[in-house]
C-alpha positions, 0 to 999 in steps of 0.5 A: 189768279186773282192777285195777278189781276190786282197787281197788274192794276196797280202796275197800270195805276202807277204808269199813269204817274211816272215823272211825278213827285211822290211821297213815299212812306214805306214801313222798314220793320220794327216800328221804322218807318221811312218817309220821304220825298222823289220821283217815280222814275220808271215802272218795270213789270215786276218793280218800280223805281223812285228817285230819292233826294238825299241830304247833301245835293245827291240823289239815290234810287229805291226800288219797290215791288207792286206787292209792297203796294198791295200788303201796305208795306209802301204807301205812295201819295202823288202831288199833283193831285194827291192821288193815293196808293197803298 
């Protein structure tokens, strides 16, 4: 029971930040590791979405679970005051 109560707690951190600019570094397998810059566009109950700047003036969105955050498989840092999570 202990796991929901941690991810609803990281669910609850990450509404706080919606429409900010984040820096996710999210591990992809096999020594990949993708890092960029976008915007936490939405929290769901089970996921959240961050929109993505691509390369020619477009822009994609990725969606990540809250257990992502919680085995470090993504990492977020939020600009606005370089708040932390995962």
């Amino acid at each position: 029971m202990k796991g929901k109560e941690v991810l609803s707690a990281i669910k609850k951190d990450m509404d706080e930040h919606v429409g900010e600019k984040v820096l996710l570094k999210a591990n992809s397998g096999r020594r990949k590791v993708v890092v960029r810059e976008g915007i936490l566009e939405k929290t769901y109950p089970n996921i959240f979405v961050i929109r993505v700047d691509g390369t020619d003036n477009s822009s994609r969105m990725v969606s990540y679970s809250y257990s992502d955050i919680l085995t470090q498989t993504v990492q977020l840092v939020f600009k606005s005051n370089n708040a932390a999570i995962g």
